[in-house]
C-alpha positions as CSV (number, residue, x, y, z in Angstrom):
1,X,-105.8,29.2,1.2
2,X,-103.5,30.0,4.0
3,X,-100.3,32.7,2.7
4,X,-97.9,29.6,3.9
5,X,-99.6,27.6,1.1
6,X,-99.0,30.3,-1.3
7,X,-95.5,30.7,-0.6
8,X,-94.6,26.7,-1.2
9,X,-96.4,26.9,-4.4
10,X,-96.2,29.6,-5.9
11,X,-93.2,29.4,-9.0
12,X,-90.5,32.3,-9.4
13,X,-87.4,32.6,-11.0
14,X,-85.7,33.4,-8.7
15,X,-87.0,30.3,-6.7
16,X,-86.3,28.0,-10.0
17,X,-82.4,29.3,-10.2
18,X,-82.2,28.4,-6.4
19,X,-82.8,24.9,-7.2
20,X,-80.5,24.4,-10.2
21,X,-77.8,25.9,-8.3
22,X,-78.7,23.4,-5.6
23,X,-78.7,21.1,-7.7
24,X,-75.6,21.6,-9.4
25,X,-73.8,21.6,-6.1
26,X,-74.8,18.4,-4.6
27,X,-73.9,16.8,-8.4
28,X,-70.3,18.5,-7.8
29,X,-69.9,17.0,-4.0
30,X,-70.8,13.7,-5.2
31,X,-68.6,13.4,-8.1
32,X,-66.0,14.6,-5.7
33,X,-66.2,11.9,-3.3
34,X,-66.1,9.9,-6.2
35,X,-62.6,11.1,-7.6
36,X,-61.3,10.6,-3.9
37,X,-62.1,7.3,-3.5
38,X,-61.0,6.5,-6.9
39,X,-57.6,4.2,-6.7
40,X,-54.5,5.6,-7.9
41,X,-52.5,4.5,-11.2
42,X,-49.4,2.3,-10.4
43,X,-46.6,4.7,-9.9
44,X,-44.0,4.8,-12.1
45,X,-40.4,3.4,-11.5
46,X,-37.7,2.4,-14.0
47,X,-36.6,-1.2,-13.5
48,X,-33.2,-3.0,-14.5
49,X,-32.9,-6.5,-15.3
50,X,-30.0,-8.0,-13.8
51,X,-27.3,-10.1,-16.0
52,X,-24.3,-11.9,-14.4
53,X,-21.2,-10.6,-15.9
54,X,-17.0,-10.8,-15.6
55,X,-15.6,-7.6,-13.7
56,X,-12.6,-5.9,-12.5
57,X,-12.3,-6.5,-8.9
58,X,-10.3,-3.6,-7.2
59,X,-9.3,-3.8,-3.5
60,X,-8.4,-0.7,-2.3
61,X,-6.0,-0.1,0.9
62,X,-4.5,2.8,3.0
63,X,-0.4,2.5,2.9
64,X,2.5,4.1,3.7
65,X,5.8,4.6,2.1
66,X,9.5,3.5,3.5
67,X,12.9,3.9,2.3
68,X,13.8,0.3,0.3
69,X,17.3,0.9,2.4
70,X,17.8,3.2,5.3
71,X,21.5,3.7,6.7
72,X,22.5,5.0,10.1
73,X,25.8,6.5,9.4
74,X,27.8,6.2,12.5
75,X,31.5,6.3,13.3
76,X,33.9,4.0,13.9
77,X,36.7,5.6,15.6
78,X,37.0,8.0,18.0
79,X,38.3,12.0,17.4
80,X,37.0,15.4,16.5
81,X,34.7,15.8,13.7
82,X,37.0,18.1,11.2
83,X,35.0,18.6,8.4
84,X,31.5,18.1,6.7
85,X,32.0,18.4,3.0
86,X,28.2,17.0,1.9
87,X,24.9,19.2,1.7
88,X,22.2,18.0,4.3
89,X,18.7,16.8,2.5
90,X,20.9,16.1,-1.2
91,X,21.3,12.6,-2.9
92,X,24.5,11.2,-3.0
93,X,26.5,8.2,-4.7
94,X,27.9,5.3,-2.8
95,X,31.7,6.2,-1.5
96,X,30.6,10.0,-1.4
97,X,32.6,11.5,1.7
98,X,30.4,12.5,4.5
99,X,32.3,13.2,7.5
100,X,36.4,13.7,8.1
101,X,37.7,13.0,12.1
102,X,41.3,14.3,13.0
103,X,43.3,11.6,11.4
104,X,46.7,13.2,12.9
105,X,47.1,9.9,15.3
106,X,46.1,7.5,13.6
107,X,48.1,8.5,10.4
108,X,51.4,7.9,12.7
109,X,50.1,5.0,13.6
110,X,50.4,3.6,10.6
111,X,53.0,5.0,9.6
112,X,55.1,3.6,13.1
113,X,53.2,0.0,11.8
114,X,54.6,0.3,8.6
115,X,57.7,0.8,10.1
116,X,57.8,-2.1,12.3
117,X,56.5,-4.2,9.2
118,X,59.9,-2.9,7.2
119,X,61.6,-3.9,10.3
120,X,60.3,-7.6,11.1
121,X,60.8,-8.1,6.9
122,X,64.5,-7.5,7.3
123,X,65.0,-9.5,10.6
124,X,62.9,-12.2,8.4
125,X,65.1,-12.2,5.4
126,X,68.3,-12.1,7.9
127,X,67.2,-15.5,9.3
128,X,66.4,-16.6,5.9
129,X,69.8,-16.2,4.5
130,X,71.7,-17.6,7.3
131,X,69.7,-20.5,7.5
132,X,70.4,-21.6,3.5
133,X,74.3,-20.8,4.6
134,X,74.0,-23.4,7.5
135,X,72.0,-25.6,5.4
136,X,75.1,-25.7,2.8
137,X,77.3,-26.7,5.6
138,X,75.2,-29.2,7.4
139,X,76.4,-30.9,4.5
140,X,80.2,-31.2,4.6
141,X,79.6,-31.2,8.5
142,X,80.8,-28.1,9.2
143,X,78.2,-27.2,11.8
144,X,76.5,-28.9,14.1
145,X,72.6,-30.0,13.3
146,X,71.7,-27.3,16.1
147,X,73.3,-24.8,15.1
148,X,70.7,-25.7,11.5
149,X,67.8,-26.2,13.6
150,X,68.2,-23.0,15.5
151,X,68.4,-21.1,12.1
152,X,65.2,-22.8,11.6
153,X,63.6,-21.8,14.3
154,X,64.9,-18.0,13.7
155,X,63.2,-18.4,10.1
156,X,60.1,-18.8,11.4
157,X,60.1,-16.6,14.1
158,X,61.0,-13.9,11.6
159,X,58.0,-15.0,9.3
160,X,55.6,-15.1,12.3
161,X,56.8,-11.3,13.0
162,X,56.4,-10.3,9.5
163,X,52.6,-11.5,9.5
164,X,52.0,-10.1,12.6
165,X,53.1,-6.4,11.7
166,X,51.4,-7.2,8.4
167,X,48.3,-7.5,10.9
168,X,49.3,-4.0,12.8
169,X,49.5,-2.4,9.2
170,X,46.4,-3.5,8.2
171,X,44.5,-2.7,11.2
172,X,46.5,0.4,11.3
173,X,45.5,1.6,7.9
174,X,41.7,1.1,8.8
175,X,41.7,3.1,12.1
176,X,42.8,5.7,9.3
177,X,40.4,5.0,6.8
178,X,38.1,5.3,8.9
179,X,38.7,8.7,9.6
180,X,37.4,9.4,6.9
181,X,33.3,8.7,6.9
182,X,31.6,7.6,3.1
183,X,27.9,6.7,2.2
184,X,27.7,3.2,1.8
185,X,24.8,3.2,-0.2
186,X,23.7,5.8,-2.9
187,X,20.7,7.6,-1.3
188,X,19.2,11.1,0.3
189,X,21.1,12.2,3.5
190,X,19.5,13.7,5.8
191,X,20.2,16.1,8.3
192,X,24.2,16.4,10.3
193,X,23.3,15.7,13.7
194,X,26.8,16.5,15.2
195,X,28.6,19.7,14.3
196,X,31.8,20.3,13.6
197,X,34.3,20.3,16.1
198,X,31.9,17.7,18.5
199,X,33.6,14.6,19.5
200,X,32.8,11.2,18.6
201,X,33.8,8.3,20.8
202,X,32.3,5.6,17.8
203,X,29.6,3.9,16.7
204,X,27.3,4.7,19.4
205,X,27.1,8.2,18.3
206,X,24.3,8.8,15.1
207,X,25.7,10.9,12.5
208,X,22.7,10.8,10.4
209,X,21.3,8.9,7.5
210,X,20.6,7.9,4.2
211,X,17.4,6.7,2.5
212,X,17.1,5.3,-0.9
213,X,13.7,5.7,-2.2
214,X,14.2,4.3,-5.9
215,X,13.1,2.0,-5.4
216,X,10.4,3.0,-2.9
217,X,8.3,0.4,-1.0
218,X,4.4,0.9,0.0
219,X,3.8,-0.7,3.5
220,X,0.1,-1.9,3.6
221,X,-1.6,-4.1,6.0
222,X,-5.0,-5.9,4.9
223,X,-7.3,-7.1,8.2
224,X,-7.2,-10.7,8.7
225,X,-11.0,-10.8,7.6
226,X,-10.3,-9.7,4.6
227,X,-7.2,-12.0,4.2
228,X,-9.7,-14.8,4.8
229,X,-12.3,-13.6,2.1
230,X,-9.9,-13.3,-0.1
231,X,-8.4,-16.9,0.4
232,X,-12.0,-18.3,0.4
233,X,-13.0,-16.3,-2.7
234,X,-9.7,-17.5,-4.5
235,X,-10.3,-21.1,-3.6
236,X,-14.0,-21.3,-5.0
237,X,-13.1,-19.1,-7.9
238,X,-14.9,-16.1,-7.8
239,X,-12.0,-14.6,-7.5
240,X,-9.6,-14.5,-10.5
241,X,-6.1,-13.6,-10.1
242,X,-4.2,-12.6,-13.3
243,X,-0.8,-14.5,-12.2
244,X,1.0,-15.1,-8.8
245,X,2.4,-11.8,-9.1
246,X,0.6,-8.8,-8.4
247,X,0.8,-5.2,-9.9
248,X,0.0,-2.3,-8.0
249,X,-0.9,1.1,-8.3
250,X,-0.5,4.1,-6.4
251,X,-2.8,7.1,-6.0
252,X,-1.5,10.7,-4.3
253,X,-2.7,12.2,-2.1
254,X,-4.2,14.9,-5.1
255,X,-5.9,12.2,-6.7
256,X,-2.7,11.6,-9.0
257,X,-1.6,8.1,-10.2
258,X,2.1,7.4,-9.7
259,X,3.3,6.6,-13.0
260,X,5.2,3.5,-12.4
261,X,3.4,0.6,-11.0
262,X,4.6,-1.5,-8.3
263,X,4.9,-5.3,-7.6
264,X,3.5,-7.2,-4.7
265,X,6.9,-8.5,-3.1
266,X,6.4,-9.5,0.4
267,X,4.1,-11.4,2.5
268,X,4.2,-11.4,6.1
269,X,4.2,-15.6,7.6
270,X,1.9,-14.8,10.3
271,X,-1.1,-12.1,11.3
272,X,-0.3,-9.3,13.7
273,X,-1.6,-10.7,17.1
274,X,-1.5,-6.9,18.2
275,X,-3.8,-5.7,15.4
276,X,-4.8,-8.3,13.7
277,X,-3.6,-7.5,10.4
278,X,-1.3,-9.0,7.7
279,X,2.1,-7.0,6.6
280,X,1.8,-6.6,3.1
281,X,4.7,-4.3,0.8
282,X,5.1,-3.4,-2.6
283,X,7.7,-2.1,-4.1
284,X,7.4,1.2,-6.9
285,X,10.1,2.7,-9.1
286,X,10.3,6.8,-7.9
287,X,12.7,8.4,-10.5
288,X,11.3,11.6,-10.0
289,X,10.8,11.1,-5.9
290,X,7.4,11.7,-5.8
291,X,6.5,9.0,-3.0
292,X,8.5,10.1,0.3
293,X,9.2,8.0,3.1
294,X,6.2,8.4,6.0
295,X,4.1,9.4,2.8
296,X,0.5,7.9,2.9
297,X,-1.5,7.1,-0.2
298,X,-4.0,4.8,-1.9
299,X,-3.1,1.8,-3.4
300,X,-5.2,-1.2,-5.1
301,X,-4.4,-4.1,-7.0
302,X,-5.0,-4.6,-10.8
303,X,-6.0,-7.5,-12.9
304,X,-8.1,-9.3,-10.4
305,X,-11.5,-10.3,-11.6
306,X,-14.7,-11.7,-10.2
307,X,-17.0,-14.0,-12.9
308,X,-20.6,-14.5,-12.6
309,X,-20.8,-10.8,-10.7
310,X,-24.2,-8.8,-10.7
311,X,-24.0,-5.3,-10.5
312,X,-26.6,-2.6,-9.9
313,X,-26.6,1.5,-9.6
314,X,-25.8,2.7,-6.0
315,X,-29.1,4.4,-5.4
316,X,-30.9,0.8,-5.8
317,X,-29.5,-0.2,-2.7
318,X,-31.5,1.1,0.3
319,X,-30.4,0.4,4.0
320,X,-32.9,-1.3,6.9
321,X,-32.7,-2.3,10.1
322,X,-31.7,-5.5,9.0
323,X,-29.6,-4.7,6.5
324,X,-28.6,-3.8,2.9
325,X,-31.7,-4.8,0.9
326,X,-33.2,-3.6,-2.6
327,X,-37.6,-3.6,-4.1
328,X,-37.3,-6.2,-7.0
329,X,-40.4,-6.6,-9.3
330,X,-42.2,-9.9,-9.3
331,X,-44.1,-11.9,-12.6
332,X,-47.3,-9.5,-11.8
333,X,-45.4,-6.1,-11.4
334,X,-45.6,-6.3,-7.4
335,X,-43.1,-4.9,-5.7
336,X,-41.1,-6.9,-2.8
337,X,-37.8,-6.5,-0.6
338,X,-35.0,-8.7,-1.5
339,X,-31.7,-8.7,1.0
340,X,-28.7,-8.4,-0.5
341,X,-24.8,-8.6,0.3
342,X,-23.5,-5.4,-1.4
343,X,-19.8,-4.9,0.0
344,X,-18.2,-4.1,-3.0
345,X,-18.5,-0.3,-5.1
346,X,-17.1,1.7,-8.2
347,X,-18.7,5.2,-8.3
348,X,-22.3,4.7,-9.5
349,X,-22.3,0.7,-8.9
350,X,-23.0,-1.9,-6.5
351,X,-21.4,-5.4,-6.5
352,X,-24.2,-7.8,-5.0
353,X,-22.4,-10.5,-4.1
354,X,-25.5,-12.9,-2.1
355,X,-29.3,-11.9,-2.5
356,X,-29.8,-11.5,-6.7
357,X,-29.2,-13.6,-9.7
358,X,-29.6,-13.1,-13.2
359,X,-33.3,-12.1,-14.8
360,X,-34.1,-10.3,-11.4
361,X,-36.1,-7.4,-12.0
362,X,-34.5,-4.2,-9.6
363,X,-36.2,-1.0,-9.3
364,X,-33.6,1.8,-9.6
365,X,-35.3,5.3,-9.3
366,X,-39.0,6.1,-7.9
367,X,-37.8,4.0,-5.0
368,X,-39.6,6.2,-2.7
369,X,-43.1,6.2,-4.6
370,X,-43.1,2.5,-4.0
371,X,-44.0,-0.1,-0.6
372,X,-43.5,-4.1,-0.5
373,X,-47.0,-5.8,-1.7
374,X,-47.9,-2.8,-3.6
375,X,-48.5,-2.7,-7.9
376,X,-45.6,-0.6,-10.3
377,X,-45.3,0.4,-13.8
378,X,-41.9,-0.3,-14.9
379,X,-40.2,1.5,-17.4
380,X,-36.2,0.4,-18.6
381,X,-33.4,2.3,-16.6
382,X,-31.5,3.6,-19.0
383,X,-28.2,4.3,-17.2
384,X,-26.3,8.0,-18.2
385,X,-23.4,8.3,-20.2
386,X,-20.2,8.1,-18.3
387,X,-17.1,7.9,-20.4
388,X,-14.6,7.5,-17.3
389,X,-13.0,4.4,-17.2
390,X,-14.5,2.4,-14.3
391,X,-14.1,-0.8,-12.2
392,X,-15.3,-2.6,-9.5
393,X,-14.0,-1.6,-6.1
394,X,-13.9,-4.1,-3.5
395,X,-14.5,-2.3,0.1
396,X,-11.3,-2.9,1.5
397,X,-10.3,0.4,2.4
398,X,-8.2,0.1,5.5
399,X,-7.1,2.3,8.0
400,X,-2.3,1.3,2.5
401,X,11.7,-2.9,-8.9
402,X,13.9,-4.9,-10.1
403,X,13.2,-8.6,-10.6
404,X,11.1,-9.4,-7.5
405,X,10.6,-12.6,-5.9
406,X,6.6,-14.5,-6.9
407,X,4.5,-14.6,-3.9
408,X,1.7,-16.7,-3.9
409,X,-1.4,-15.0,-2.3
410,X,-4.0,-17.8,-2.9
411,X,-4.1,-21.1,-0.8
């Protein structure tokens, strides 16, 4: 026996634990490639069931405020500016002296009109009386019927004079009034933009202004594809309006809510051809001023509701190349792409408006753990607790009273 053939067969321990370790490793690499090739448990994603339901439509705009009445205060004789007795950037009432021009010659003008006035009044009551005396002796012919007509004729030339110095008295009196410059309306004035002692030659020369902003109005101008969505979703009802009057409400700048809410109360006829857009204006109570004019803020409609609306959580909706779209779970769990038309948001939600109806299974988070074809577990979404007041916001965002008149917005 060669000592090769006593090597193979001769038996050790140390030889027997070299093959049980073997062994033990090529039974570990094998249930390895096992596990790896095993498939995968269906990943977990939390599914809602989609309901039609009634909600608040809210279209919100981009608008800008305006003075309900602006006033160019302007004079309307000529002279030197005397005297500025109001405070620039302070509200005053209606009649509230603004300006005073050197009155010196046009208070003897009237005066010299009043004068001739008293003058032709005499001559007047002159001719008067002698024509009754002539009249009295027309009738025993002691005069001729001339000498009666010419005291006619003197009578009504003397009532002729009389209106016509009347005339210069009145037009007299408002050279002088005029002198003295009032706010027609009650409002803010702004700034003096002649000093004292400047001369004015009349009403082409700006003194300044006055704004009243209570009431304020909103100035808003909605594009004319949204004016057309909103006709079309009036017409087919899926879009309620809560009378032909619309309230609106104002947010600040801050984030603030003006505390009065306005009225829709204009309506441009025709579209902009310039910009395309419709002129829209409400109008807001400001007691306080809050809203100035050249302000910009937020403003939305309320009341408006949509019917039959589907809604789902914003981080549903995922974007593609072709579009919005969302997975939706089918009868055996599998998940597939559905396109949807979401243009409408509050917050957290989506308002699918084309591509879901009611029962629709939609997978809301684990959205990335999943691909179209492949198997899910669903488990109910289970939305978190928001106590803020919400509604739906229609994506109109564009870039924004006393006994108003109804406008009709729908067709």
């Amino acid at each position: 026996m060669s000592s090769e053939a006593v090597v193979c067969t001769r038996w050790s321990p140390r030889i027997a634990v070299c093959a049980v370790g073997a062994a033990a490793l090529l039974q570990g690499g094998w249930a390895c490639r096992r596990a790896a090739t095993a498939a995968p448990p269906p990943p977990e994603v939390s599914v809602l069931t989609v309901a039609p339901e009634t909600v608040s439509a809210r279209f919100e705009f981009v608008g800008q405020a305006a003075a309900s009445r602006r006033v160019e205060v302007r004079p309307q004789v000529a002279g030197v500016i005397v005297a500025r007795p109001y405070a620039e950037g302070t509200d005053v009432p209606k009649g509230a002296l603004l300006f005073r021009i050197d009155s010196t010659t046009y208070d003897a003008a009237y005066r010299s009109a009043l004068a001739q006035l008293a003058d032709a009044t005499a001559r007047w009551a002159n001719a008067e009386r002698n024509r009754a005396r002539l009249r009295a002796l027309l009738d025993s012919r002691a005069v001729a019927q001339k000498d009666v007509d010419d005291a006619e004729t003197a009578y009504d030339q003397g009532r002729a004079a009389v209106q016509a110095a009347q005339a210069a008295v009145d037009r007299a009196k408002k050279e002088y009034d005029d002198t003295f410059i009032r706010a027609e309306i009650s409002g803010r004035v702004g700034r003096a933009l002649l000093d004292l002692g400047a001369r004015v030659t009349g009403p082409s020369d700006l003194l300044t202004t006055i704004e009243q902003v209570d009431p304020i109005y909103v100035n808003f101008s909605p594009s004319d594809q949204e004016v057309l969505r909103w006709r079309r979703d009036i017409a087919t009802r899926r879009l309620l309006l809560p009378s032909r009057v619309l309230a609106v409400q104002v947010t600040l700048a801050d984030g603030s809510i003006l505390p009065d809410t306005g009225l829709l109360n204009f309506v441009d006829l025709a579209l902009q051809p310039t910009t395309g857009t419709l002129s829209l204006r409400a109008e807001f109570r400001n007691r306080r001023h809050v809203l100035l004019p050249g302000q910009f803020v937020r403003l939305h409609f309320l009341g408006l509701k949509r019917p039959d609306a589907i809604r789902v959580p914003q981080r549903a909706v995922q974007r593609g190349l072709a579009g919005a779209f969302v997975y939706v779970l089918g009868d055996s769990n599998r998940v597939t792409t559905r396109e949807v038309v979401a243009t409408s948001w509050d917050r957290d939600a989506w308002l699918i408006e084309q591509g879901l109806r009611g029962g629709d299974r939609v997978v809301v988070d684990g959205v990335q753990k999943v691909a179209p074809g492949q198997p899910a577990t669903p488990v109910a979404y289970r939305p978190a607790t928001d106590t803020s007041a919400a509604g739906v916001g229609d994506s109109a965002v564009i870039a924004a009273p006393s006994a108003p008149p109804k406008i009709k917005v729908g067709p």
